[in-house]
C-alpha positions in Angstrom: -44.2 -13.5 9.1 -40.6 -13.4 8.0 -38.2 -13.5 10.8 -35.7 -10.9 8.3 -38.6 -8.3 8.1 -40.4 -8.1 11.7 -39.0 -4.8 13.2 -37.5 -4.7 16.7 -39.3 -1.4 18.0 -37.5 1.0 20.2 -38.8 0.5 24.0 -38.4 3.0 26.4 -39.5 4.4 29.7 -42.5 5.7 27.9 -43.7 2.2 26.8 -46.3 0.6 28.1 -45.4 -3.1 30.0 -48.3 -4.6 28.6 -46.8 -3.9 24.9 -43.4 -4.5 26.5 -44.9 -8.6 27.3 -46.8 -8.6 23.9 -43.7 -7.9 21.8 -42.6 -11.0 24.2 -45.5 -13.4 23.5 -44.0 -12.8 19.6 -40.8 -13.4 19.7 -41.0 -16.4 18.1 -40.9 -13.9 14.7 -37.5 -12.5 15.9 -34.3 -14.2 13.8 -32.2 -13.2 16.6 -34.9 -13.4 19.3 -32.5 -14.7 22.5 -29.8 -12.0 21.6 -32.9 -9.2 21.0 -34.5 -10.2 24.7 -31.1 -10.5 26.4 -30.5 -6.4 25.7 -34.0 -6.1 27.2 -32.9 -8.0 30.3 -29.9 -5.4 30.8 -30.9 -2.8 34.1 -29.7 0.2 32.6 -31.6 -0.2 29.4 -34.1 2.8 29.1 -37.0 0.7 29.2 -36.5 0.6 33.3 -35.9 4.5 33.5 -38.5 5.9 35.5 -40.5 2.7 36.5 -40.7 1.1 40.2 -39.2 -1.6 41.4 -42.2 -4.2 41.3 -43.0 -3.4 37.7 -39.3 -3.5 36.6 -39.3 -7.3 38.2 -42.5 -8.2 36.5 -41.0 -6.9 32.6 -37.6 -8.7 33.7 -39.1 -12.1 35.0 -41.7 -12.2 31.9 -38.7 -11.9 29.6 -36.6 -14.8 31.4 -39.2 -17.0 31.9 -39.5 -16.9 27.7 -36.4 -17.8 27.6 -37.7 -21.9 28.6 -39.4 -22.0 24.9 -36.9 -19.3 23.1 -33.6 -20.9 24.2 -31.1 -19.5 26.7 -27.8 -18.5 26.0 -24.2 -18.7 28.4 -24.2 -15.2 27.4 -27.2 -14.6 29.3 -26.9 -17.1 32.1 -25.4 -14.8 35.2 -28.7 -12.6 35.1 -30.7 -15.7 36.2 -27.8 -16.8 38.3 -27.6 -13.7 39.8 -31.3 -13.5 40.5 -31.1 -17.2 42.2 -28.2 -16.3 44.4 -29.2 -12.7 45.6 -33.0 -12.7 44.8 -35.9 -11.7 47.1 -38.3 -12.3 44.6 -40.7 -15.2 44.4 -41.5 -14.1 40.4 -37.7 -13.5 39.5 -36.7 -16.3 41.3 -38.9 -18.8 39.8 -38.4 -17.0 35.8 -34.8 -17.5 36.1 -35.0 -21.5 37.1 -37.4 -21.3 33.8 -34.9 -19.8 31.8 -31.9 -22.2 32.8 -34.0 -25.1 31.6 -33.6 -23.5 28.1 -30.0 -23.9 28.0 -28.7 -26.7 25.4 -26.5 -28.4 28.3 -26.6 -29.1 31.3 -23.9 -28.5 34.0 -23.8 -29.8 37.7 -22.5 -25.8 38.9 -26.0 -24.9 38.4 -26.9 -26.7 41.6 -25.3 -24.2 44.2 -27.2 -21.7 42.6 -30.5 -23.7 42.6 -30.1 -24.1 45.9 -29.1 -21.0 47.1 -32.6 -20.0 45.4 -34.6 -22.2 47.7 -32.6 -20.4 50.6 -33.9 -17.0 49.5 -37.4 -17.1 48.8 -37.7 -19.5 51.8 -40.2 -17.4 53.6 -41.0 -15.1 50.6 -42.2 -17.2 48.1 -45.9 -17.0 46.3 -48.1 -18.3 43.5 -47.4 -17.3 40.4 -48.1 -17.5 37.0 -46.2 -17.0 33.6 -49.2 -18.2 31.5 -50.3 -14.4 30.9 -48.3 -10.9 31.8 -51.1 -9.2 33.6 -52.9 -12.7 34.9 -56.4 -12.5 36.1 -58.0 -14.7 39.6 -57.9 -17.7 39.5 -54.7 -18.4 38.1 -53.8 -20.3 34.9 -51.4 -23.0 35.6 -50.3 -21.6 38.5 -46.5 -22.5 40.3 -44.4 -21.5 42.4 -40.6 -19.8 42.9 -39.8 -23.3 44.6 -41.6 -25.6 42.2 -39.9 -24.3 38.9 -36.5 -24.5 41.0 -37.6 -28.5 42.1 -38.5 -28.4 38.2 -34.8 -27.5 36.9 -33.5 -29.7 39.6 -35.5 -32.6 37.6 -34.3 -31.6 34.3 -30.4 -31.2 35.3 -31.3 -35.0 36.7 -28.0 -36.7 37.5 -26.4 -33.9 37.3 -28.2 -32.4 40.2 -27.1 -35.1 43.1 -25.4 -32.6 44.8 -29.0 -31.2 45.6 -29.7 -34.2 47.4 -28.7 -33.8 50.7 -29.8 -30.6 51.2 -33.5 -32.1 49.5 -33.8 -34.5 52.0 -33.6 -32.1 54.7 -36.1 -29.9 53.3 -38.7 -32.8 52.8 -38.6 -33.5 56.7 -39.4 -29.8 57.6 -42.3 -29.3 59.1 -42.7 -25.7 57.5 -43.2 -27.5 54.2 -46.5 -28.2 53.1 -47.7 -31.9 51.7 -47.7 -30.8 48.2 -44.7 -29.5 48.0 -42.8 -32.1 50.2 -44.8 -34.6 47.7 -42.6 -32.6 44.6 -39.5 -32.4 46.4 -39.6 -36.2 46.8 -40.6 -36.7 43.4 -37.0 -34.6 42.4 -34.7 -36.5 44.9 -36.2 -39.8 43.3 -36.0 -38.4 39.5 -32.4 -37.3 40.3 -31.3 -40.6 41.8 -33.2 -42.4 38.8 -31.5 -40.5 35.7 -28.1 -42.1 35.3 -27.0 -39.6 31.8 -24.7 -37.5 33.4 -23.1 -35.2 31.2 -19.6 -34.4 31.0 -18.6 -31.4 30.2 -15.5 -30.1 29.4 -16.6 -26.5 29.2 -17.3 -25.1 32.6 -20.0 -22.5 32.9 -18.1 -19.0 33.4 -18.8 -17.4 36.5 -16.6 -15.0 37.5 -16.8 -11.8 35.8 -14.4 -10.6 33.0 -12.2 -7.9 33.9 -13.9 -4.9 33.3 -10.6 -2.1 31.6 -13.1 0.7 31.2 -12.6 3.0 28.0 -13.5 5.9 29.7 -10.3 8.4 29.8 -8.9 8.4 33.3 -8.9 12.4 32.9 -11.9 12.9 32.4 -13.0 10.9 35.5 -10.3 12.4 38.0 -11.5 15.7 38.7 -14.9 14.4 39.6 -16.0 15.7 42.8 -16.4 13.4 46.0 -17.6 13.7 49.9 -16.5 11.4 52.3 -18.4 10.0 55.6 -16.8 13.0 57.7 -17.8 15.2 55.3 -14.2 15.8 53.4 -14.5 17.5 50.1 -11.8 15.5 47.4 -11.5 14.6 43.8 -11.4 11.1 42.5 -7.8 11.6 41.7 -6.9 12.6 45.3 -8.1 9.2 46.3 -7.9 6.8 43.5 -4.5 7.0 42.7 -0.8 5.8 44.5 -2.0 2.4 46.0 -4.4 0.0 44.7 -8.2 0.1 46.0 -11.0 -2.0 46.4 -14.1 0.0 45.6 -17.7 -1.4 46.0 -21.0 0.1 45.2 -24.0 0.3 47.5 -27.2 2.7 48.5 -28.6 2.7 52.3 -31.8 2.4 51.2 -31.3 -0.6 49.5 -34.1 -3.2 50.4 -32.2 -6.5 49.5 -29.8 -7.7 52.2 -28.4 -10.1 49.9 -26.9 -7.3 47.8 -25.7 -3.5 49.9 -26.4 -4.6 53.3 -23.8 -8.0 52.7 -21.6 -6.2 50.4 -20.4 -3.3 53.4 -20.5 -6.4 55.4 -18.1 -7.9 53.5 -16.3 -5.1 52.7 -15.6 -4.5 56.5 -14.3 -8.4 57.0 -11.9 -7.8 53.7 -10.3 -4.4 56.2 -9.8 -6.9 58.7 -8.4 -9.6 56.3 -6.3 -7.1 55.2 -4.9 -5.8 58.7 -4.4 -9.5 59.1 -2.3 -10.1 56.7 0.0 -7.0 57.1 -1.7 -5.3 53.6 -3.6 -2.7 55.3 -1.1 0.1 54.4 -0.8 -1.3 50.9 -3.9 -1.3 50.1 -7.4 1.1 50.2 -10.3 0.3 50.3 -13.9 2.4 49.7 -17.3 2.2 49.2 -19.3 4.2 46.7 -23.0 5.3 46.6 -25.6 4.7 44.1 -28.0 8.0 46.2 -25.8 11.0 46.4 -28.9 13.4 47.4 -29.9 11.2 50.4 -26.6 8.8 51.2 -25.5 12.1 53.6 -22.0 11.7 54.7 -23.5 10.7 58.5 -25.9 8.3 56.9 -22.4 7.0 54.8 -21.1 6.8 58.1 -23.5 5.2 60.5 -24.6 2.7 58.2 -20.8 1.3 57.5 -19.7 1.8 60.7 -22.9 -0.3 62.2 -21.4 -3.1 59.2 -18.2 -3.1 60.9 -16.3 -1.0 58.4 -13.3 1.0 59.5 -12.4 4.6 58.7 -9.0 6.4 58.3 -7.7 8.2 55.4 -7.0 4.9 53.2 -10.2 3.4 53.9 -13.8 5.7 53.3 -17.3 5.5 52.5 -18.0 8.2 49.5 -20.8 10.0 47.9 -20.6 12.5 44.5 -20.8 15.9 45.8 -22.9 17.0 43.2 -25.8 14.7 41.6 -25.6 15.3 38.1 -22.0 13.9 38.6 -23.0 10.6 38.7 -23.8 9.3 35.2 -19.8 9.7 35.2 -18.7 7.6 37.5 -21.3 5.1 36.4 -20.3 5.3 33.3 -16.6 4.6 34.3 -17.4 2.0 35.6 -19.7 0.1 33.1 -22.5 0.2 36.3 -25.5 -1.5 35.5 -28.2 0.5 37.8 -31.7 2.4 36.9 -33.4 4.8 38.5 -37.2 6.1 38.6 -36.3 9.9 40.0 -33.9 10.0 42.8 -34.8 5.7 44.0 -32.9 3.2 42.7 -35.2 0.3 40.8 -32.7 -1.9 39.4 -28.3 -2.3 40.8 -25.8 -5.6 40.3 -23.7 -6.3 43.3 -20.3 -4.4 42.3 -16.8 -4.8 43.6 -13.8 -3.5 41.4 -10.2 -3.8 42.0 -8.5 -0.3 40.6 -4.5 0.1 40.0 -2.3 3.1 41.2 -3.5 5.4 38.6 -7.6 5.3 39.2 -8.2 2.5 36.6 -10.3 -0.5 36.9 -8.4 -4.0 36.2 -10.8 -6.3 37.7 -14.4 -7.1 39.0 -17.0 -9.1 40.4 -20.3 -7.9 38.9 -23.8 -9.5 39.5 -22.1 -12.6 42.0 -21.2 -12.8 45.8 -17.6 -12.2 46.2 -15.5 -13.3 49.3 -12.8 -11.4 51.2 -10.0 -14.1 50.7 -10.7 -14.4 46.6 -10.5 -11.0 46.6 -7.5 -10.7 48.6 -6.1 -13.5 45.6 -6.4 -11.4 43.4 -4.6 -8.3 44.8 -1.8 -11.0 46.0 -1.7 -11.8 42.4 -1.3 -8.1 41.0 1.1 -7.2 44.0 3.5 -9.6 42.9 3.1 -9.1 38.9 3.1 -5.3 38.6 6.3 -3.4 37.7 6.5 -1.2 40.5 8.8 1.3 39.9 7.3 1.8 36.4 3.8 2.3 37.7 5.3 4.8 40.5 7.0 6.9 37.9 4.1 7.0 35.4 2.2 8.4 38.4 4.6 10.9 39.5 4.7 11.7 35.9 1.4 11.7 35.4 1.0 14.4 38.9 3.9 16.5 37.7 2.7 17.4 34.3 -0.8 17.6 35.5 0.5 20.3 38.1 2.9 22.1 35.4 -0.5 21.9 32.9 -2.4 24.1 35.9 0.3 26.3 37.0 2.9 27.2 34.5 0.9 26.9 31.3 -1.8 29.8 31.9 1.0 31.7 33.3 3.0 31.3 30.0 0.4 32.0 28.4 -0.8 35.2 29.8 2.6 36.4 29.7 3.2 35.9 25.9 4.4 39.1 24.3 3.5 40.3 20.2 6.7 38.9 19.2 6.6 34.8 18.8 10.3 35.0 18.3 11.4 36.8 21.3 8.7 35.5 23.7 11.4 34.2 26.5 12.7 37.6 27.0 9.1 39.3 28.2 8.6 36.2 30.8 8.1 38.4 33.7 6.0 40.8 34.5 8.3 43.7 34.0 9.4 42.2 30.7 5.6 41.9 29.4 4.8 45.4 31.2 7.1 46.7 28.5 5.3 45.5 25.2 4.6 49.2 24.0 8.3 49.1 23.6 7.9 46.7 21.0 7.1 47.4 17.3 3.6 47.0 16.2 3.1 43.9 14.2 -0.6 43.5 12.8 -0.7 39.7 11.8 0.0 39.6 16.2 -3.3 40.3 17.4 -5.3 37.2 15.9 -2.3 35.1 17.2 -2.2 36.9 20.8 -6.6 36.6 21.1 -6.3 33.1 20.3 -3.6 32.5 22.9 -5.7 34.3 25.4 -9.3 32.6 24.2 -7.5 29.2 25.1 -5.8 30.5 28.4 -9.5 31.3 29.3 -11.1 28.4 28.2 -8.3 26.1 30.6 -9.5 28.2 33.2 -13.3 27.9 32.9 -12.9 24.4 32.3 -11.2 23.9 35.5 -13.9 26.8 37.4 -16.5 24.5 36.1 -15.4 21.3 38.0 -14.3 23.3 41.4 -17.7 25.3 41.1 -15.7 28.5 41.5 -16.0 31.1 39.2 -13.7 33.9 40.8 -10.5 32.7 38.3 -12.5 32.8 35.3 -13.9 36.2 36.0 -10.5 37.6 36.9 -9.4 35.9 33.4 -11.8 37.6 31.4 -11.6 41.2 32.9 -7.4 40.8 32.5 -7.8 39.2 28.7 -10.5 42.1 27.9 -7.5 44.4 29.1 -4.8 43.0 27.3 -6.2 43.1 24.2 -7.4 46.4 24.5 -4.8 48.8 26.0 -2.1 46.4 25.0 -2.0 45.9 21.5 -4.5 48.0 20.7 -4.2 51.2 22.2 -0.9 50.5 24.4 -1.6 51.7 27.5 1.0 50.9 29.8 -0.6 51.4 33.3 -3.5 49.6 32.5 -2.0 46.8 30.7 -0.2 45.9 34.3 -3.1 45.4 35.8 -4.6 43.3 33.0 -1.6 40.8 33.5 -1.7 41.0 37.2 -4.7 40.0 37.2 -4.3 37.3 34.6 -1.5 35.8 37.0 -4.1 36.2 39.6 -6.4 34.0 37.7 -4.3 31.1 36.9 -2.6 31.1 40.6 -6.4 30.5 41.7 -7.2 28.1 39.0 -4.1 26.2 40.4 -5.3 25.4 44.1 -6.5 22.1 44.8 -10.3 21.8 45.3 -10.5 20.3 48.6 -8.7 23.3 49.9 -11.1 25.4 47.5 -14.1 23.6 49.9 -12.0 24.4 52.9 -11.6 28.1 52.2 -15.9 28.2 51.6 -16.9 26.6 54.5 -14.0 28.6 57.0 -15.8 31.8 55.0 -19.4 30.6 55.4 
């Protein structure tokens, strides 16, 4: 068939895995078949919507392990290192060491990664086999997570010597078995035997890019948080004056490689911090991927039995409302999949956000330590402009509170005449429009006004969840426009603006004060 004219189909959680492995098995047709597989490999790709976390491994490992005969790509590369380093699967495991031994080079910073491999399927590994998606007893050229790692070790060859040490050790354990410690010294020798080192003068890439998302910082600030004790808060009214460290986890998350050592880690970065004399110029929080059952005292216990400290520049957060999340995911370029409210598929995340709530740099998929992360914010510290950053915030807060304040007040308050608006700017001015002659070409102008003053309001009702403002607003702009212009009713039209002004004083207070109010009333 030619490559040009096959068809990639359209996979998604509707699709069955089996046709899922069989469009696998024919990749060969593909023009572009290591670029097509690679978006297949990507966990928030719809194909893993829905589907538990056993079958999502088995789709993901079948697609690496093609990647031996298909050719691997750099591109591609941190999945598979990823899934040696943080792994607790024997079938990942062992289709990512497949995968590396269809890169065109080969590079001895594969090793650590190889090894660290070994470490984690120690105890967990299995047979396996890759000859068939849905294999049947007994196996077809069965194997193993370790044996395809001892595999790759044999094809990096020289460049692999740093394995050795670590190889003899293994051999003498006594919990390896005579088959595999016969494989094992088959590598050491193969590795001590090859003498074609390569050099390379292009290092594999393994720290991620930094990750500016193009997500407008408005949209993202009003988003509404909970934090361990329970505090209601916007992103804004954390993310913002000093920089943070935010990191990603769930407490249900069954991989201590990946939530369990990340709040870990996150708790020895406060103290690194403290340390160092940063700890009041710098936060630090963590954010969940399971709003509905991450409570605030499941937040809580869980970091605090990890060490983690709390006060307010250091928390432990959840969305307040679930079907806020896609947002902040998408903020923050989060690679996670869910099948209903369980997470199936999440990257180890840690991001390094400036003054104003942005993202300037992270460590996706790979382990990060407290003292390269503390590099990092050294290195920013000392780069960024300070008192240009501080002013575009207090900017940035002062126009933002003159948007919510003064603007639906001005609004409201705008009289028929465009030319002599400033003189009705009170209350008792505008209480005197009857006064003014009757223009007709007004009314349009005046109902638009209003229709936008109303649609500030319910925009801002929608992300508090309080609707009191944007009723007021409507009952005051029905008023306006009908015993004001229309029939000019003086009385009435006073209480149409008083309870305009009503509206926008309402729409003005901040939302963890809006929380307060409910719970003191409930």
């Amino acid at each position: 068939m030619n490559r040009k004219k096959y068809i990639v189909p359209e996979f998604d959680s509707d699709t069955l895995e089996e046709d899922i492995a069989a469009f696998v098995d024919q990749a060969d047709k593909l023009k572009k078949r290591t670029d097509v597989l690679g978006l297949l490999l990507v966990e928030s790709h719809p194909l893993y919507k829905e589907r538990g976390t056993n079958e999502v491994n088995r789709i993901q490992g079948y697609i690496l392990a093609s990647f031996e005969k298909y050719g691997f790509s750099l591109k591609l590369l941190p999945i598979a290192l990823e899934a040696l380093e943080s792994g607790m699967s024997a079938y990942i495991v062992a289709a990512s060491a497949k995968a590396i031994r269809g890169l065109k080079r080969k590079n001895p910073r594969l090793v650590y990664y190889l090894l660290a491999g070994i470490n984690n399927i120690y105890y967990r590994d299995d047979t396996i086999t890759f000859n068939s998606y849905k294999p049947k007893w007994p196996l077809e050229h069965p194997t193993s997570a370790l044996k395809e790692i001892l595999l790759t070790l044999q094809w990096l060859g020289a460049n692999a010597r740093d394995a050795i040490v670590e190889l003899e050790v293994l051999s003498v354990s006594i919990e390896i078995n005579s088959n595999n410690r016969k494989l094992i010294l088959e590598t050491i020798e193969k590795i001590q035997r090859d003498k074609n080192k390569e050099e390379n003068c292009c290092n594999i890439e393994i720290e991620s890019p930094i990750n500016v998302s193009k997500v407008d910082y408005t949209k993202i600030k009003g988003l509404i948080i909970q934090d361990q004790d329970g505090e209601i808060l916007t992103y804004g009214d954390f993310f913002r004056d000093k920089p943070t460290v935010l990191v990603f986890f769930y407490t249900r998350c069954e991989n201590h490689n990946k939530c369990s050592l990340t709040i870990n880690k996150l708790g020895k970065l406060q103290q690194l911090l403290k340390k160092l004399e940063l700890d009041q110029k710098i936060k630090t929080a963590a954010m969940s991927y399971d709003p509905i059952f991450d409570t605030p005292e499941r937040l809580k216990t869980y970091a605090l039995k990890r060490h983690v400290s709390f006060d307010y520049l250091n928390r432990v957060f959840r969305v307040k409302y679930k079907q806020s999340m896609p947002q902040i995911l998408n903020y923050f370029k989060s690679e996670v999949n869910y099948a209903g409210n369980l997470i199936n598929k999440h990257l180890i995340e840690l991001h390094i956000i400036d003054e104003l709530g942005r993202p300037i740099k992270s460590y996706n998929r790979f382990q990060w330590e407290p003292e390269d992360v503390v590099n990092n914010l050294l290195k920013y510290l000392s780069k960024k402009p300070k008192s240009s950053l501080i002013n575009t915030f207090r900017l940035q807060k002062i126009g933002g509170t003159l948007r919510n304040i003064i603007v639906p007040i001005l609004i409201a308050f705008f009289p028929k005449c465009p030319l002599c608006w400033t003189a009705y700017l009170s209350v008792f001015g505008i209480s005197g429009m009857s006064s003014i002659p009757y223009k007709p070409w007004i009314l349009p102008i005046l109902c638009v006004i209003l229709f936008i003053n109303l649609w500030f309001i319910w925009r801002r009702s929608n992300q508090t969840k309080s609707w009191i403002a944007f009723y007021l607003a409507i009952v005051g702009t029905i008023i306006l426009i009908l015993f004001g212009p229309i029939y000019m009713k003086k009385p009435i039209l006073n209480i149409g603006l008083v309870l305009l002004i009503t509206a926008a004083l309402l729409n003005s207070i901040q939302i963890n004060i809006l929380e307060k109010i409910r719970n003191v009333a409930s």
